[in-house]
Backbone bond lengths (Angstrom), bond angles and torsions (degrees), N, CA, C in turn:
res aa  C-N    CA-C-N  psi(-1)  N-CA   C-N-CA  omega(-1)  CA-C   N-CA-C  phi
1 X - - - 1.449 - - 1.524 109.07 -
2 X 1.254 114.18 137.32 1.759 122.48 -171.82 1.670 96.39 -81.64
3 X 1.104 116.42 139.85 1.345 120.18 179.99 1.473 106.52 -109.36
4 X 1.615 142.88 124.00 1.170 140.20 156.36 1.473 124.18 -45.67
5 X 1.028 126.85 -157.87 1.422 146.97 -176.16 1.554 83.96 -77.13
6 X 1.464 104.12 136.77 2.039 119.67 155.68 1.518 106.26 -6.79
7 X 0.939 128.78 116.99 1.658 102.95 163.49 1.677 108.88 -74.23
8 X 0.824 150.87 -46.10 1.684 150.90 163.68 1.506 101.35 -42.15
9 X 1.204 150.41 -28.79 1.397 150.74 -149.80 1.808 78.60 -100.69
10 X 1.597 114.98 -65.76 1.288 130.03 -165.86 1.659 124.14 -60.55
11 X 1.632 94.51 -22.06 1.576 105.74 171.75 1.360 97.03 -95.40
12 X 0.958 150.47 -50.74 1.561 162.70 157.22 1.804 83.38 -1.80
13 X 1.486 104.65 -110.59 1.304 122.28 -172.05 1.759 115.77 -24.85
14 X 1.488 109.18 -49.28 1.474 96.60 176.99 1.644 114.42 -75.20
15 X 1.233 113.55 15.77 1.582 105.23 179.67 1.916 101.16 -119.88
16 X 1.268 92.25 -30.91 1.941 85.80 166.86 1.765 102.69 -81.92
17 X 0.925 129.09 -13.74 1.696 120.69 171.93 1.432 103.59 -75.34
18 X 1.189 121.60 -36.60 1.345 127.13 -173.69 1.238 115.82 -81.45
19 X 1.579 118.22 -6.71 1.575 120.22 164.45 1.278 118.89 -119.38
20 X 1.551 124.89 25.30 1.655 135.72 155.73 2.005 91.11 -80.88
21 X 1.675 91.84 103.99 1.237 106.35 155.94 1.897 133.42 -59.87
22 X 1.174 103.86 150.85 1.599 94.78 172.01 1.358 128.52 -49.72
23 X 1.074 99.20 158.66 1.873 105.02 -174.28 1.979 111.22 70.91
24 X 1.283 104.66 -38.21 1.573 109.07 158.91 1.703 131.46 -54.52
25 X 1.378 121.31 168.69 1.427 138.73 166.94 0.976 132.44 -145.10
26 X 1.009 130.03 152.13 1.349 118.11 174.84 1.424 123.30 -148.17
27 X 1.211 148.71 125.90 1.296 147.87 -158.16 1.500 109.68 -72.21
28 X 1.565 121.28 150.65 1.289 118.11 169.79 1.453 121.23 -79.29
29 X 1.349 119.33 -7.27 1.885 114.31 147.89 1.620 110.74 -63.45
30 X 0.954 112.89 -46.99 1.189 114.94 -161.56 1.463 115.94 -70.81
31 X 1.786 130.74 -25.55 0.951 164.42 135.33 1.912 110.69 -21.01
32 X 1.348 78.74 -63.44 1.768 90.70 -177.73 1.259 115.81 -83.64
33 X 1.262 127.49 -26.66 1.427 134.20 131.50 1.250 108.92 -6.67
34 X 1.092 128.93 -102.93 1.319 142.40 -137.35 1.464 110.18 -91.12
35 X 1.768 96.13 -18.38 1.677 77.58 155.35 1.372 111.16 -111.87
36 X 1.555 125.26 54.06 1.338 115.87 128.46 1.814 88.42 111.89
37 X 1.062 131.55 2.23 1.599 126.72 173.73 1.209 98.22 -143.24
38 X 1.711 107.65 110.70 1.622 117.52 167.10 1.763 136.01 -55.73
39 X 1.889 86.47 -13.71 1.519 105.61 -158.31 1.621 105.45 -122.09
40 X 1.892 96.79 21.89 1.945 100.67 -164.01 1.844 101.26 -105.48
41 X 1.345 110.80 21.76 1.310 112.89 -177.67 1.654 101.78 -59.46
42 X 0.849 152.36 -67.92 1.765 159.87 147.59 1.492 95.20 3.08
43 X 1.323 103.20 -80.45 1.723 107.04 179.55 1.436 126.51 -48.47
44 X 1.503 116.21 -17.92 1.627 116.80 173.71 1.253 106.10 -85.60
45 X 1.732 109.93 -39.04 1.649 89.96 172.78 1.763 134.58 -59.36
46 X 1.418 91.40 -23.95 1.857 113.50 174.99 1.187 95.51 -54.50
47 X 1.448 120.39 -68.44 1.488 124.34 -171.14 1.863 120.32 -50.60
48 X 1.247 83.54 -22.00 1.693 96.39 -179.24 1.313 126.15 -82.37
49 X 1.385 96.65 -42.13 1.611 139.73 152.38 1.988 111.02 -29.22
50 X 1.642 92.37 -72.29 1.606 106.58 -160.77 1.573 104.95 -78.45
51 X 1.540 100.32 -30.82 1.656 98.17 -150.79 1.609 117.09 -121.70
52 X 1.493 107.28 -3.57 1.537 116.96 176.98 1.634 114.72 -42.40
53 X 1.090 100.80 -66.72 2.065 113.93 -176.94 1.277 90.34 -48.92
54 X 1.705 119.42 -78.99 1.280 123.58 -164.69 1.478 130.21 -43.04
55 X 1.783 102.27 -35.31 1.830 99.02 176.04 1.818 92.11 -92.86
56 X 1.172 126.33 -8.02 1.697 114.10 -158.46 2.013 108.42 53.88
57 X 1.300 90.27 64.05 1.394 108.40 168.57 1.362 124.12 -81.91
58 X 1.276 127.64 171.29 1.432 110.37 173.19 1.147 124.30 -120.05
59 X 1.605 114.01 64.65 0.990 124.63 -130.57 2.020 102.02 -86.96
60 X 1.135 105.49 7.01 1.636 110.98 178.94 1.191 113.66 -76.41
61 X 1.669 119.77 -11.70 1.673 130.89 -160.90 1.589 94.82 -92.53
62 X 1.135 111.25 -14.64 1.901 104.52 -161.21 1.946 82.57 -109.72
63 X 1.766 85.90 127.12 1.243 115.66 163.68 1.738 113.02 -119.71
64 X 1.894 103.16 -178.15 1.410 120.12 161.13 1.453 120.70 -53.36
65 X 0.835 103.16 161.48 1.613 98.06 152.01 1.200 141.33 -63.90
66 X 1.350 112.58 -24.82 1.738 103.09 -176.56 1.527 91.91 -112.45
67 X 1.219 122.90 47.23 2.291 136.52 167.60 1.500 86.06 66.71
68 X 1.265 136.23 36.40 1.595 90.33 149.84 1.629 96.47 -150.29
69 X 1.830 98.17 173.24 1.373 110.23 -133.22 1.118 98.03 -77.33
70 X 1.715 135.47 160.93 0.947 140.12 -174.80 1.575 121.48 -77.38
71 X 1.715 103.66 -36.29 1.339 99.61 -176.28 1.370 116.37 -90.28
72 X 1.425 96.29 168.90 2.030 119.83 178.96 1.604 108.56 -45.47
73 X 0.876 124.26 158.99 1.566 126.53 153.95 0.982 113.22 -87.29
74 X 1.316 121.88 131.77 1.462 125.20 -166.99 1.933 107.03 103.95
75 X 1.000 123.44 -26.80 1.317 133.21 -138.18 1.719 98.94 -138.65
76 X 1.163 131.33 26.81 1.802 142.37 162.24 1.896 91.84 117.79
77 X 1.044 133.63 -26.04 1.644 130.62 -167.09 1.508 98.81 -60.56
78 X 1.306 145.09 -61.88 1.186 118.08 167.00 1.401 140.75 -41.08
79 X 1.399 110.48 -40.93 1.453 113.41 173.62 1.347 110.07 -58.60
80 X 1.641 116.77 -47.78 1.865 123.44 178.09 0.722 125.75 -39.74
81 X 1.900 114.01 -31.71 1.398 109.38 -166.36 1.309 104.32 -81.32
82 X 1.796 107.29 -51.72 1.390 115.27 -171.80 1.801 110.80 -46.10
83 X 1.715 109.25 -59.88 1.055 87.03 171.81 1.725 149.63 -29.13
84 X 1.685 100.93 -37.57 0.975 109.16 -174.27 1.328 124.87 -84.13
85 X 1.464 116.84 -27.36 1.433 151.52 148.93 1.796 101.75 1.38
86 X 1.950 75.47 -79.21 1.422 115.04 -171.01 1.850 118.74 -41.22
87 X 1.392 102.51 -25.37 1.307 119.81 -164.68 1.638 107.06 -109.50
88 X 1.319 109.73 10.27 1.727 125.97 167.01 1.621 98.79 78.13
89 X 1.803 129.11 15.38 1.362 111.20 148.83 1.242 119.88 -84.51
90 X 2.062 101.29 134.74 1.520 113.96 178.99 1.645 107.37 -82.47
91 X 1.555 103.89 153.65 1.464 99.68 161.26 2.036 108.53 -126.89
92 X 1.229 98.88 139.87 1.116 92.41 -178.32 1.426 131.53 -77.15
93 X 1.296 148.27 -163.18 1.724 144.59 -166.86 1.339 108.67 -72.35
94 X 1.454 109.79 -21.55 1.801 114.54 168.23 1.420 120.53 -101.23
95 X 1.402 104.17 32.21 1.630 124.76 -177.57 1.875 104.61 42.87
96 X 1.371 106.23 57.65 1.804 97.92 -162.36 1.650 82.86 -122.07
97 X 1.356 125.22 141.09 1.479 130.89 149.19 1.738 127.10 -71.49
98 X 1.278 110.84 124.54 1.681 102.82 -177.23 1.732 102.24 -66.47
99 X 1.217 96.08 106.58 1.344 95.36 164.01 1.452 122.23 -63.08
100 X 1.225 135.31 -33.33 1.037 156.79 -176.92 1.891 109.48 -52.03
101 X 1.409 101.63 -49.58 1.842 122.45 163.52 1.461 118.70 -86.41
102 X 1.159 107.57 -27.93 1.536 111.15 177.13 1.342 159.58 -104.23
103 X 1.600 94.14 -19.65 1.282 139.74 153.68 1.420 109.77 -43.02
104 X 1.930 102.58 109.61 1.782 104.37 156.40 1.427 98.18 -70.94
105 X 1.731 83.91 154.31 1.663 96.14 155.92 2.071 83.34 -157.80
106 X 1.690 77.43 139.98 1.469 93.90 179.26 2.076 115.55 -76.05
């Protein structure tokens, strides 16, 4: 039998995504961090990937590492931003988020 992602690693992540408040972000290292794999940044996007619609995640709050958004234009990055817009995060002239102002940390 093929085994998925940890299930504890996988419930982990959808419950710290689910507590990046509005107007906040939070990176997918930083994500995998805290639930317990320094090196599961790949795997949060999967989780973000598989399970956003299905849990109603918020999944517009999780960025890169250096604040800006992961996806293509054309391809969900417009909607991300706006979403995020909407929620009083700025992006600056290199479409980058101050992590520094914007950044959850639990």
């Amino acid at each position: 039998m093929c085994k998925r992602l940890n299930d504890t690693f996988y419930e982990k992540v959808k419950a710290i995504i689910r507590s990046v408040p509005k107007g906040k972000v939070a990176t997918y290292g930083q994500i995998a961090a805290y639930a317990g794999n320094l090196r599961g940044a790949r795997q949060v996007a999967w989780v973000l990937h598989s399970s956003s619609r299905k849990y109603e995640l918020p999944w517009h709050r999780i960025v890169g590492s250096r604040g800006k958004i992961s996806l293509k234009h054309m391809q969900g990055y417009e909607l991300q931003k706006s979403l995020l817009i909407a929620e009083g995060v700025a992006f600056d002239g290199n479409d980058c988020i101050d992590l520094e102002k914007y950044q959850w940390r639990r």
